[in-house]
Each structure stands twice: as structure tokens, then as C-alpha cells.
C-alpha positions in Angstrom: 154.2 -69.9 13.4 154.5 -66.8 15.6 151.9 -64.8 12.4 149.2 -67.1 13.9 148.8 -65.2 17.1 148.3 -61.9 15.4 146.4 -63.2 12.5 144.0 -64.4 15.5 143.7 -61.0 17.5 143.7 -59.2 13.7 140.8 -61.7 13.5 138.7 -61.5 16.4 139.2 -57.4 16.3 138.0 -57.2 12.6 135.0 -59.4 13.9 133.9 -57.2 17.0 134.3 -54.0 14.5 131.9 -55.3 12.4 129.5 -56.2 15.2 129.8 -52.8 17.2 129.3 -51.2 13.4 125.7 -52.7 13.2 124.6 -52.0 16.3 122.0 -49.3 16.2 118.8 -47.9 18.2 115.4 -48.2 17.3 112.6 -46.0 17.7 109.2 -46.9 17.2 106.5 -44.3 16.7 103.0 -44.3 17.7 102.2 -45.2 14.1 104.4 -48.1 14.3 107.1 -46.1 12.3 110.8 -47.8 12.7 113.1 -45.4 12.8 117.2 -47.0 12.9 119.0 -44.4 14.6 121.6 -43.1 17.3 119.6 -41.5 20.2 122.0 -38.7 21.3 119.5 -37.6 24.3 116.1 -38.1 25.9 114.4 -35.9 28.1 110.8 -36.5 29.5 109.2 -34.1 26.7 111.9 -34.6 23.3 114.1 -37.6 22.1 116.9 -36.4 19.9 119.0 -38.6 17.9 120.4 -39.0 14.3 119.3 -41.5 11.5 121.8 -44.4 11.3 122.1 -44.3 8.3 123.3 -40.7 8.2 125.3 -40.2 11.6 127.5 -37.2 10.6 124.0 -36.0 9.2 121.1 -33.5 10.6 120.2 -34.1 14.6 116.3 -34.7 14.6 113.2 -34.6 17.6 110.5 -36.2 17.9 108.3 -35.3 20.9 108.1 -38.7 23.8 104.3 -38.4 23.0 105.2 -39.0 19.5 107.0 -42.4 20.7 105.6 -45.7 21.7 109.5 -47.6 22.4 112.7 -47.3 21.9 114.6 -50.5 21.5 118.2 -50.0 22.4 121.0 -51.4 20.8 122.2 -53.2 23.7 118.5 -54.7 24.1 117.2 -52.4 26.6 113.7 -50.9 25.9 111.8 -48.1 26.9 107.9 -47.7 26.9 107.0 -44.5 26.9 103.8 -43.8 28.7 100.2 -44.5 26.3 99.5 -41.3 28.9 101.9 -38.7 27.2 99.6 -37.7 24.8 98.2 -34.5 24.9 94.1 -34.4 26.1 91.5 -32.2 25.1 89.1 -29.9 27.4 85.7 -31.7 27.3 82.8 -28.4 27.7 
């Protein structure tokens, strides 16, 4: 009887693992490109962040006006702004 405690916390810590393994970011481009990743930084012109499939891998940036949303992996979003993109000079 006294294995069923730690067979329960073995249990439930084996179960949150899994869960916290999963949990990724998404970006989605302007193209409606998903991209699962790890966003390591965002700055208001560059997000940088590593594929999640590949987290000891290559760091990659995309410029923001490259990005429609990010979708966190605690459900947060951000929009970036339709705005961002760069304009042309009309002569």
C-alpha cells in the first residue's frame, strides 16, 4: 500500500511532462504559412525563434511584416499590424 502514493505522483508527473512537451508556438505568415516553433524574441521589426521540431537546431527571422499572428502556446495571440508592410512612393 504505501507504492500507491508514489505510483500516483510518478503518474501525474509523467502526465504533465508529456503535456509541457507538446506545447509549442505558432506563427502564421502573411501567406497563411504555419510555422510550429519556439519564439526565442520579438522585437517590433524581427521575430526570432527555432522550429519545434528542431530546438537545438538553427535560430531563424522572419521580419513582423512578414507575420500575420502568432498563437502562443499558452493561447495568447498576437496580431501583428495589416499596416507593417512596407508602401511604395506613388509619383
Amino acid at each position: 500500500m504505501t507504492y500507491r502514493p508514489k505510483i500516483l505522483v510518478l503518474a501525474i508527473t509523467l502526465t504533465m511532462a508529456t503535456i509541457v512537451s507538446f506545447a509549442q508556438d505558432i506563427i502564421v505568415t502573411r501567406d497563411s504559412k504555419r510555422i510550429e516553433a519556439k519564439i526565442l524574441e520579438v522585437s517590433s521589426s524581427e521575430v526570432k525563434y527555432k522550429e519545434a521540431s528542431n530546438a537545438d537546431g538553427p535560430t531563424f527571422v522572419l521580419n513582423t511584416s512578414e507575420i500575420n499572428t502568432i498563437i502562443y502556446s499558452n493561447g495568447s495571440v498576437k496580431v501583428f499590424d495589416q499596416q507593417a508592410q512596407p508602401h511604395t512612393a506613388v509619383q
